[in-house]
N, C-alpha and C positions, 0 to 999 in steps of 0.2 A: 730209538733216539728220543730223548725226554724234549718234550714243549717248553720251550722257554716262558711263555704263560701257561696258566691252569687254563681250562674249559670253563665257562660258565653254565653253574647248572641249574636248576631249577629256585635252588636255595638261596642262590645272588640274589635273587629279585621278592619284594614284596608279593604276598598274596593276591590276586584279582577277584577286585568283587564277583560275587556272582552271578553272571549274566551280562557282566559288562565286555564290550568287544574293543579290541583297539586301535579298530578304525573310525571309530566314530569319533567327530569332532568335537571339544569341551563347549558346554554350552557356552553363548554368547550375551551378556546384559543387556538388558531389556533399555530399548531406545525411547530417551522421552520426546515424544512425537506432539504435537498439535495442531488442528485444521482449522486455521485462522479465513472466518470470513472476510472475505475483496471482493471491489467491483470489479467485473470482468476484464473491461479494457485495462483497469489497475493493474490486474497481474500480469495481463501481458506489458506492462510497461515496467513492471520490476523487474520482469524475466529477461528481461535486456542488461535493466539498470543494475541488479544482482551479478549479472552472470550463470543463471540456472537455464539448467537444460531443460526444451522441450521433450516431453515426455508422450504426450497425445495430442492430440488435433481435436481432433471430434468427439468429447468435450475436450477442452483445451484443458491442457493440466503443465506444471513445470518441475523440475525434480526440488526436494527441499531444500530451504536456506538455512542455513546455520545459523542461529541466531548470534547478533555480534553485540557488543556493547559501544560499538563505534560505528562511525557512517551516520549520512545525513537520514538513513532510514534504521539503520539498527540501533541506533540509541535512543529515539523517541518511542520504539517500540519498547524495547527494556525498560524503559524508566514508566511504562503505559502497566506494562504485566506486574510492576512490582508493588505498584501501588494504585489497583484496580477502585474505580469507584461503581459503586452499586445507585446506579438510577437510569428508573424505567421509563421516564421519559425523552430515553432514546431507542428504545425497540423501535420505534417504526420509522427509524432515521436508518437502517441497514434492510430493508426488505432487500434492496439491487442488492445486498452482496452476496451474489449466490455462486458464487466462485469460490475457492478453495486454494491459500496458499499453506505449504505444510512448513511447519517449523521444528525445526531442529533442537530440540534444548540440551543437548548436553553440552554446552560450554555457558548454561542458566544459570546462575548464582543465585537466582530468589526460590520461594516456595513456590513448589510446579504442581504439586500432589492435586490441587484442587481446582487447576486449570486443566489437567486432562481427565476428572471427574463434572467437566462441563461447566465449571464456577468462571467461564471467561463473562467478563460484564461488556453489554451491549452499548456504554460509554466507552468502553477501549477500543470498541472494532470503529465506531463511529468517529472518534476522535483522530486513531490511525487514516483511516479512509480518507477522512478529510485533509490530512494531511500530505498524504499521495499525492490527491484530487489536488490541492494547489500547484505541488512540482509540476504536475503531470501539465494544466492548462497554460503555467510560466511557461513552460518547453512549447506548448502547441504557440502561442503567442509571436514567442521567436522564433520561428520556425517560422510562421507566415510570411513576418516580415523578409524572411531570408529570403524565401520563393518570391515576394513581389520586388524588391530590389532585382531579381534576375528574369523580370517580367514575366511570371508565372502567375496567373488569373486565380484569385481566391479560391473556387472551385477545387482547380488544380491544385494548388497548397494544400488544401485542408485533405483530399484524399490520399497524395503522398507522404502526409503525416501519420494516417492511418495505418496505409501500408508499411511506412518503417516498421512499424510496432506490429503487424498483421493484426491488428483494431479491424474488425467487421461491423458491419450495417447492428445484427443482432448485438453487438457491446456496447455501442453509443454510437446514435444515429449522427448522421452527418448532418441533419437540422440543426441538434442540439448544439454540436460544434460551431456552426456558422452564426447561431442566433449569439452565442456567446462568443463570440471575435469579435463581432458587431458591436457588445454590450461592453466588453471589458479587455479586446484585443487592443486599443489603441490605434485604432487604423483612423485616417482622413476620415472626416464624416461629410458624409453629400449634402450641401446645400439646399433647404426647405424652400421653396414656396410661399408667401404669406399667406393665402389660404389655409397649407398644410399647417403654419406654425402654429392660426388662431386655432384650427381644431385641436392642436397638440395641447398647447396653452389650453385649452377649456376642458380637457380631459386631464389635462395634471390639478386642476384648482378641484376637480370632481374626486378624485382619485384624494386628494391629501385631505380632502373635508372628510373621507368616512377612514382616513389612517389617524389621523389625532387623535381623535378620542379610543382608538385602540392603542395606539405608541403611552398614552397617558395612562390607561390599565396596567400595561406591561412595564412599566417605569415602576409602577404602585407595588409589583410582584417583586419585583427584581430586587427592591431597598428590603425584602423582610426574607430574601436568602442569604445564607450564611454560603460564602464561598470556604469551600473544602483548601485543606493545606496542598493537598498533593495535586488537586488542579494549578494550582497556583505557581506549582512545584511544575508541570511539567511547560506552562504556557509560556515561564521566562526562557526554558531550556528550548522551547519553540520558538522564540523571538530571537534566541542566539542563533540558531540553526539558519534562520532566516537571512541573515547576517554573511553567512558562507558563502564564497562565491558559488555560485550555479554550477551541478553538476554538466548543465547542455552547453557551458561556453566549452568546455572540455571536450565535447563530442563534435566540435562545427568540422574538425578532420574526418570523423565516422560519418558525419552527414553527408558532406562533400562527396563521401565516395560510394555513397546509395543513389 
């Protein structure tokens, strides 16, 4: 009885390289990766605010973010990489950031070639950072007030803020959090003493007599820098960003339920 099809023989099929086997899987393009310096407690508070997986504990690490061109975090950073500026007097504005957030570039549209040959500038990580570092103490701010409205003792605020985030003693001490609640939380401030004020008072008139003739140096430096375009460029798109309603009004549901 004849085959309604032929057999296929040998001769259907192209030749196979030599040595090549055909279970082995086509190679894969090479991912463009980069390990963007953060302050520790930073990362663990993108790693919430992103949505990236915990990866390790001990060191802390979180899975990569894809870099976006959108969001109150991925467009300040994109607009950071594409238009890097070179100056060294901010090296030793990043010693803290000794944490590690990895970035994602392939949906990057700028030149990357020379940011994963190390050419990242210590103005990007510093400028980023700081820009965290304000969401980051806006949200701790709110947050206190939330906890004292619900009669929760500072103390207690400030460390369940911590622990939302899993923020440890070693990320940022819980002094530095209280001393700046204090500073720039906007809480009631406790009525002085007139003893306590004259000392206060005679230590501010001490204190602004040896800052003037320093603020007047730095006034003298400031008029003979030429501010860059793309600083300029990214600080309006930071003022708009600012502008945005807060991502934590959005979260008072997730908080409620920690």
């Amino acid at each position: 009885m004849a085959l309604a099809y032929p057999l296929a023989t040998s001769a259907s099929f192209p030749p196979a390289a030599a040595g090549a086997r055909f279970d082995q899987p086509s190679p894969q393009p090479a991912v463009k990766r980069l390990d963007f310096p953060i302050r520790p407690h930073l990362l663990k508070f993108l790693q919430v605010h992103l949505h990236l997986a915990r990866t390790q504990e001990l060191p802390f690490q979180a899975s990569d973010y894809t870099l976006s061109s959108e969001g109150r975090f991925g467009l300040p950073l994109t607009l950071l990489l594409q238009k890097p500026v070179q100056d060294g007097r901010y090296e030793g504005s990043i010693a803290d950031c000794t944490a590690r957030l990895g970035l994602d570039l392939r949906n990057y549209k700028g030149a990357y070639a020379y940011l994963l040959k190390g050419g990242l500038s210590p103005w990007v990580v510093f400028q980023f950072n700081d820009l965290v570092e304000e969401t980051f103490r806006a949200e701790f701010y709110w947050w206190v007030r939330q906890q004292r409205q619900r009669r929760a003792t500072i103390k207690d605020a400030i460390y369940s803020y911590m622990a939302f985030y899993g923020v440890s003693e070693d990320d940022i001490a819980y002094e530095t959090l209280r001393r700046d609640l204090h500073r720039n939380g906007g809480l009631p401030v406790r009525k002085k003493s007139k003893k306590n004020e004259a000392k206060s008072s005679a230590a501010a008139q001490k204190v602004s007599q040896k800052i003037n003739p320093v603020s007047q140096k730095i006034n003298g430096v400031s008029q003979k820098i030429n501010v860059l375009s793309q600083r300029a460029t990214f600080s309006a798109v930071r003022e708009q960003l600012k502008n945005l309603p807060l991502p934590i009004l959005e979260l008072d549901f997730l908080h409620g339920r920690r």
